[in-house]
C-alpha positions as CSV (number, residue, x, y, z in Angstrom):
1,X,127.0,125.2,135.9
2,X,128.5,125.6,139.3
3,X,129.9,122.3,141.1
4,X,127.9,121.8,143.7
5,X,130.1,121.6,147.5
6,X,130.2,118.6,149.2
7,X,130.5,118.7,153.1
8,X,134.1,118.5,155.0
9,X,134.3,115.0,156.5
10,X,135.0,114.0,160.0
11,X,138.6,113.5,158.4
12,X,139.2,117.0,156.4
13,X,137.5,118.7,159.6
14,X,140.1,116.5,162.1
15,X,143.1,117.4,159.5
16,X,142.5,121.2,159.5
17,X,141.3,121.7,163.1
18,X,145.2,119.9,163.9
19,X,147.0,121.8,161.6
20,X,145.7,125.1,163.0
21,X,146.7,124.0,166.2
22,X,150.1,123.2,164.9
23,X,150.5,126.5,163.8
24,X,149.3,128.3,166.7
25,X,150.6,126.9,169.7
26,X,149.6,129.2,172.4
27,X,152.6,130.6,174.6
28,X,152.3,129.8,178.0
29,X,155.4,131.7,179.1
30,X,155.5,132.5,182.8
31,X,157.2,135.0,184.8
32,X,160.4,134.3,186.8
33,X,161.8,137.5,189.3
34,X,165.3,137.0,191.2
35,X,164.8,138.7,194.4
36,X,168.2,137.2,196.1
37,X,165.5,135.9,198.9
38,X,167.2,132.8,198.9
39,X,170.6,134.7,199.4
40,X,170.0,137.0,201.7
41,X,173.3,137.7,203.8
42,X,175.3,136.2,201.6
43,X,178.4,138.3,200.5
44,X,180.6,137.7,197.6
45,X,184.2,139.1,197.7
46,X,186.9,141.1,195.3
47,X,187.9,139.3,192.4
48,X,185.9,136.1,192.7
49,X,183.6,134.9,189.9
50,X,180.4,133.6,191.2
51,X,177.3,131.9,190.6
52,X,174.3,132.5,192.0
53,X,171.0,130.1,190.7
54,X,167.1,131.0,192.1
55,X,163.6,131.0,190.4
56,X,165.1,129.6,187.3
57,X,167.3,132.8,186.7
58,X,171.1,132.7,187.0
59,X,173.5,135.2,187.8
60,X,177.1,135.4,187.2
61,X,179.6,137.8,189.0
62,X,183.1,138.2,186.2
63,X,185.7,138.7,188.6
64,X,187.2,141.8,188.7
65,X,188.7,144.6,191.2
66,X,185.1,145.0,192.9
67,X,182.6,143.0,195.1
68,X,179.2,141.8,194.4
69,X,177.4,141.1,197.4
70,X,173.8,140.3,198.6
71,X,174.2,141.6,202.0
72,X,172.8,142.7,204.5
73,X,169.8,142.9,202.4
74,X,168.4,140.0,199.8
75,X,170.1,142.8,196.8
76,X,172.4,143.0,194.4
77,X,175.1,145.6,195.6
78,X,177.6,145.8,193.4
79,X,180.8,148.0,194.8
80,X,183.8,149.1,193.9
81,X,186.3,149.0,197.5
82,X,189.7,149.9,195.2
83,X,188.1,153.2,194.4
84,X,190.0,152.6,190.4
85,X,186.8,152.5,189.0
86,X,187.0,149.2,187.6
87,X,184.3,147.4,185.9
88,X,181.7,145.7,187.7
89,X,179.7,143.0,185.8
90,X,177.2,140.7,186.3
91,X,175.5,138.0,183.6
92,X,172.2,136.8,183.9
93,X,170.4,134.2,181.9
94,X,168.2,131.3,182.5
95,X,169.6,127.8,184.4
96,X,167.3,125.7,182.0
97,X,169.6,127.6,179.4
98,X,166.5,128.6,177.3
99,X,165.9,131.9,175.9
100,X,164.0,135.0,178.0
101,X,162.4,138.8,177.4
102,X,164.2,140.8,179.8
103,X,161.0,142.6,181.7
104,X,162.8,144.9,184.3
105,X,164.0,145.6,187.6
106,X,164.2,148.0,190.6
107,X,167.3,150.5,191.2
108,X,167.4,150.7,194.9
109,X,170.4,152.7,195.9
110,X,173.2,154.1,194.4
111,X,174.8,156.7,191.8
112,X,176.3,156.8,188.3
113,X,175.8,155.5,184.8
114,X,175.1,151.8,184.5
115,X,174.7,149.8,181.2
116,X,172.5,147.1,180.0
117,X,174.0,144.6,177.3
118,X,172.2,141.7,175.3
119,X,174.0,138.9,174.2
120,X,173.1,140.1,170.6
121,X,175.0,143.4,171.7
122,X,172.2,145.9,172.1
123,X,172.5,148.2,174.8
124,X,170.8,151.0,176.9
125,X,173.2,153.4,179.3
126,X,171.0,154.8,182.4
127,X,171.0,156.8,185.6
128,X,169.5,158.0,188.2
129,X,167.8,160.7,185.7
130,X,167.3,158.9,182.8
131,X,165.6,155.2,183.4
132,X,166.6,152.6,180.7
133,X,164.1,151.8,178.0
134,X,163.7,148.4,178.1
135,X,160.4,148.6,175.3
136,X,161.0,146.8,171.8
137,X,162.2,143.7,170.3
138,X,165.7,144.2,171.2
139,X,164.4,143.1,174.7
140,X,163.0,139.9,173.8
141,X,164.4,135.9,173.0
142,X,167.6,136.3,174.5
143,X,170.1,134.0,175.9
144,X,171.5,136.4,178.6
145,X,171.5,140.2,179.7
146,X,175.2,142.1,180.8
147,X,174.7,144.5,184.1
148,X,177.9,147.0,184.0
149,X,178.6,150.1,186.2
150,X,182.5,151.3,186.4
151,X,181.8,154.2,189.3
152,X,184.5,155.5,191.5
153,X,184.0,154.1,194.9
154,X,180.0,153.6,194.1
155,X,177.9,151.4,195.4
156,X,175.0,150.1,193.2
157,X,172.0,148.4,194.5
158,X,169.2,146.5,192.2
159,X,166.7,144.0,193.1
160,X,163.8,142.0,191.9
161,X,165.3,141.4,187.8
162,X,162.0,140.2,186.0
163,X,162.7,137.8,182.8
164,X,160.0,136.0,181.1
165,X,160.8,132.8,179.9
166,X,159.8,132.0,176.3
167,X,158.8,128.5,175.9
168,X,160.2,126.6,173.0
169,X,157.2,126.0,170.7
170,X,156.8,122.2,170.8
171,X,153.6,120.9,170.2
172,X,151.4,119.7,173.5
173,X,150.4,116.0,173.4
174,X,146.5,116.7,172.4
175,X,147.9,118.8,169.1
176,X,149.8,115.3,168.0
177,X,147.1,113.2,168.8
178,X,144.9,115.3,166.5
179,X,147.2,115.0,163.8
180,X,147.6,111.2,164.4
181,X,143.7,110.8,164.2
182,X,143.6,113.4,161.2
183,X,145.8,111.4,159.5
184,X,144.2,108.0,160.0
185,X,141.0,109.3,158.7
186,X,142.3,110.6,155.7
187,X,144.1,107.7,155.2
188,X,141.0,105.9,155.8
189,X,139.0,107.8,152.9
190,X,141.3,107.5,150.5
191,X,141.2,103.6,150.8
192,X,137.4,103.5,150.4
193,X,137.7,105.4,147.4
C-alpha cells in the first residue's frame, strides 16, 4: 500500500516559496545613455588624458597625438589635427565600477574604419558601410568597452552610447525575511516533534 501524502506546512510552504525566490532574483537592470548633455562645449585637447563622468557612464580619453572633444555639439568627436594617423581611443565603463551589456550608439559624422574592443578582447571593426554587430554574449557583463579609429586627418563623431547596467544579484530584503521566517518554522516543527 501507497503512503498516504500529508500536506506541506505553513513551514515547508514558507521554506520553498524563499528558496525559489533566492534563486530567481529578478533583474531589475536599467538603462543608462551618455549623451555629453552635460558637456556640451566642452573641448578636450591633443595629448591629454581625460575623464569625463554622466548618467553613471564614464569615459576616458588615452592621450595620444589627437583630440577628443565635445564641442560645439553635446558629441563625441574624436580627431586627428597631426594628420599621422595616430590612434584615437576612448574607454568607457561604469563610475559605480559594476559590470554593463554594451547596447549601442549613434555614428553621427565622419569616415573610416573604427573598432570596438571589450575588456575580455572581443572586437567588431565597422564603417560607414558595414554597421558593427553588437548581438551575442560577447556584448554582455562587461567591465569596459575600447572605441578606436586611426584615420588620417578624420574626424569621427558618435553620440548617445547605451549600456545597461547589470545589477549584482543580491537578494532584496523581503527574499531574506522569508528565509528567516522559513527557517524559524522549520526549526519550530522539528522541536515539537
Amino acid at each position: 500500500m501507497l503512503p498516504t501524502s500529508r500536506p506541506l506546512s505553513a513551514g515547508a510552504i514558507l521554506a520553498i516559496t524563499g528558496f525559489g525566490l533566492l534563486l530567481n532574483i529578478p533583474a531589475s537592470a536599467a538603462n543608462l545613455v551618455l549623451d555629453f548633455s552635460d558637456n556640451a562645449g566642452l573641448g578636450y585637447g591633443v595629448g591629454t588624458s581625460t575623464l569625463i563622468t554622466e548618467d553613471g557612464i564614464k569615459l576616458v580619453s588615452i592621450a595620444g597625438t589627437y583630440e577628443v572633444t565635445l564641442a560645439p555639439k553635446s558629441e563625441l568627436n574624436l580627431k586627428d589635427f597631426g594628420g599621422n594617423g595616430s590612434t584615437r581611443t576612448v574607454v568607457f565603463s561604469l563610475a559605480s565600477g559594476g559590470n554593463f551589456d554594451f547596447i549601442g550608439f549613434t555614428r553621427t559624422d565622419g569616415y573610416g574604419d573604427w573598432t570596438l574592443t571589450t575588456n575580455r578582447g572581443d572586437s567588431t571593426t565597422f564603417n560607414l558601410f558595414s554597421p558593427p554587430d553588437l548581438s551575442g554574449p560577447k556584448w554582455d557583463d562587461l567591465s569596459s568597452v575600447t572605441l578606436s579609429t586611426s584615420t588620417q586627418y578624420g574626424e569621427s563623431k558618435f553620440d548617445n552610447f547605451v549600456f545597461n547596467d547589470v545589477p549584482t544579484s543580491v537578494p532584496e530584503p523581503t527574499t531574506l525575511a522569508v528565509l528567516a521566517l522559513a527557517g524559524m518554522a522549520l526549526g519550530a516543527r522539528r522541536r515539537r516533534r
